[in-house]
C-alpha positions in Angstrom: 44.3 76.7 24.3 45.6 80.3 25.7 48.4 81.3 24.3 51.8 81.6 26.5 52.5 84.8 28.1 56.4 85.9 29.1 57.4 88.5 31.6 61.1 89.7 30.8 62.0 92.1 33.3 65.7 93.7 33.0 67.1 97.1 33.2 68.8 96.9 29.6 66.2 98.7 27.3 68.0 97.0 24.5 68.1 93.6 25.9 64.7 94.0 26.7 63.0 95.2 23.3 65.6 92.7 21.5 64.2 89.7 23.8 60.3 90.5 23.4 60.9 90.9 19.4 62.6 88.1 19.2 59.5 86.1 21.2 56.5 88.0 19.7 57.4 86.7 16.3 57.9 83.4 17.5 54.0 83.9 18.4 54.0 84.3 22.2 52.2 87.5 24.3 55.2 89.4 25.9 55.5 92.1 28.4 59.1 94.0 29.1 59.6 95.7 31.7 62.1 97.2 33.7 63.6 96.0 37.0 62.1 97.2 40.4 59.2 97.2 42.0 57.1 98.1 38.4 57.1 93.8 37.2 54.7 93.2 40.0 52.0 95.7 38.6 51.9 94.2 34.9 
């Protein structure tokens, strides 16, 4: 089974390295990025 993958886009560094932490150690593959235009190239 593949394994769930998360896309947290926000402009909050903080909010966004506290969010993908909290989610890689709860075993899913995350990406963080910031908001714009960049989310749509990941």
């Amino acid at each position: 089974m593949a394994q769930t993958r998360i896309l947290i886009v926000d402009d909050e560094l903080v909010i966004r390295e506290s969010l993908a932490g909290w989610l890689r150690r709860d075993g899913y593959e995350v990406d963080a990025v910031p908001a714009g235009k960049r989310p749509w190239t990941c």
